[in-house]
C-alpha positions as CSV (number, residue, x, y, z in Angstrom):
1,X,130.0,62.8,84.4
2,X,128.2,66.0,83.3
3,X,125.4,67.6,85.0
4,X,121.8,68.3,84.0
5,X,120.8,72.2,84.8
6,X,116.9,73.1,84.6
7,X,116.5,76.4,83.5
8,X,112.7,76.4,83.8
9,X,113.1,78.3,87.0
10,X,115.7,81.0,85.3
11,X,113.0,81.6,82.5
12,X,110.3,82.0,84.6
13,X,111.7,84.3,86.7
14,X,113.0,86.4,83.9
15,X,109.2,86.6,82.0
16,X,107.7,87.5,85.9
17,X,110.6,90.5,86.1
18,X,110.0,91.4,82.8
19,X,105.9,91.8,83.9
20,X,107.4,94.2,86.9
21,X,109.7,96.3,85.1
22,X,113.0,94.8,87.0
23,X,115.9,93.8,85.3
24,X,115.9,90.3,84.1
25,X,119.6,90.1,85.1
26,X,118.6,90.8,88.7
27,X,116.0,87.7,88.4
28,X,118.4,85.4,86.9
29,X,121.1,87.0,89.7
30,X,118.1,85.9,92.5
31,X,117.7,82.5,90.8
32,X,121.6,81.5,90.7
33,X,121.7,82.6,94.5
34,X,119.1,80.2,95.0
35,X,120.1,77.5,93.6
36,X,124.0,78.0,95.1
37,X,122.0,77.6,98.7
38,X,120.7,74.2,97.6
39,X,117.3,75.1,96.7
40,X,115.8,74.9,92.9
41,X,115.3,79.1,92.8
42,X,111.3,78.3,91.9
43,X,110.0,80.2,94.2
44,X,111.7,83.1,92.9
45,X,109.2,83.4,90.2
46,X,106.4,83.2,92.7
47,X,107.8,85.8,94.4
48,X,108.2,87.8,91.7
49,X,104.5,87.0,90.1
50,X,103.2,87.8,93.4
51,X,104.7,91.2,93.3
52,X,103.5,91.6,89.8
53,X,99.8,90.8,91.4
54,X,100.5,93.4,93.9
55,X,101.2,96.4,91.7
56,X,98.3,95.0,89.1
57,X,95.6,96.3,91.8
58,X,93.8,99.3,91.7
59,X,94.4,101.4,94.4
60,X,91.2,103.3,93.6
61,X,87.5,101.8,95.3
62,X,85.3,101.1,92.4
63,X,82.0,103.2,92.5
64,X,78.8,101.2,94.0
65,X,82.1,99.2,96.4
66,X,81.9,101.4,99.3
């Protein structure tokens, strides 16, 4: 019987790396860890998007903020 792999959660996680500059081996490396503990590696991608948040703020105080 042959399996069915999602790869949703590879692709995504390669486009967030991609956002941050990171290798999108390393992404696809985090996924397939994930996924050999059991879990669907999803939350990779939200890791990684959160990261890409992170860096995305400006570490400056706008003028009229303070």
């Amino acid at each position: 019987m042959s399996q069915v792999t999602d790869f949703r959660a590879y692709e995504t996680a390669r486009d967030q790396a991609a956002r941050l500059g990171l290798s999108r081996s390393t992404a696809v490396r985090m996924v397939a860890d994930e996924r050999r503990a059991g879990r669907s590696g999803q939350h990779v991608a939200g890791l990684l998007r959160l990261r890409a948040m992170d860096s995305a703020r400006p570490t400056t105080t706008p003028p009229g903020a303070a």
